[in-house]
N, C-alpha and C positions, 0 to 999 in steps of 0.2 A: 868181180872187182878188178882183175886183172886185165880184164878187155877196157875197163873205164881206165886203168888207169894208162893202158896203149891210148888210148881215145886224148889224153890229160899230155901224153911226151908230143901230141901237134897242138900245141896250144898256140906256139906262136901262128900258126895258120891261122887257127881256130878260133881263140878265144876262149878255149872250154878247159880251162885249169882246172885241177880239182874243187876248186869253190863252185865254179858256176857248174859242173858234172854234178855236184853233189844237190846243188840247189836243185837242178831238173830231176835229178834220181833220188832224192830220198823219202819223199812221199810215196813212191811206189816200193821202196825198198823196206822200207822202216813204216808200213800201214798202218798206221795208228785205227781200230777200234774204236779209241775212247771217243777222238774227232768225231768219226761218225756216226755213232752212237746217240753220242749226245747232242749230235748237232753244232759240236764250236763255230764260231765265227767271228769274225773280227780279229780283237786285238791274242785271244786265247787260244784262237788256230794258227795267228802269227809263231807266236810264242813256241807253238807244237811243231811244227814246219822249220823251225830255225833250230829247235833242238838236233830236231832228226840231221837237218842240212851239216850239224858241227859234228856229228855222229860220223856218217859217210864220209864228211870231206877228212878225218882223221883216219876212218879204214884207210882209204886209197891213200895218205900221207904214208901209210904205216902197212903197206901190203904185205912186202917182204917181211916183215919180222912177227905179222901176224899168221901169216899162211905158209912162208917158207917157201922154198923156190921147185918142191917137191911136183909133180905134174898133177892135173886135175882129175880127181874120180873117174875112170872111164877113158881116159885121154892115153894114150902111149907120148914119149917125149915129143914130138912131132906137133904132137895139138891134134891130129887126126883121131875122130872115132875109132873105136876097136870094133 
């Protein structure tokens, strides 16, 4: 979440604010089973898609006070491998 949201502070270059990062990522982030399972399509995969999409794009709204500024698993402060 924290690489998308380094990805979201070039937006002015980019384009890719949290909305639209979210829309690209969160079918892959948020996999819904049920979708493919059942096979949705249409207006009920819409629906699933757009869930997921307000899901992410409020993680990365909300990084810091979800995950805290504390370094990632495995990471020393640096961002470097251990």
């Amino acid at each position: 979440m924290r690489h998308l949201l380094r990805m979201a502070a070039h937006s002015g270059r980019t384009n890719m604010h949290a909305r639209n990062l979210a829309i690209v990522w969160a079918p892959n982030l948020l996999r819904s089973r049920d979708i493919e399972a059942s096979g949705f399509n249409g207006t009920a995969a819409f629906m699933e898609v757009r869930v997921q999409s307000i899901v992410v794009e409020f993680i990365l709204t909300h990084v810091e006070q979800l995950f805290g500024d504390a370094p990632l698993p495995g990471r020393d402060t640096v961002g470097t491998a251990w």
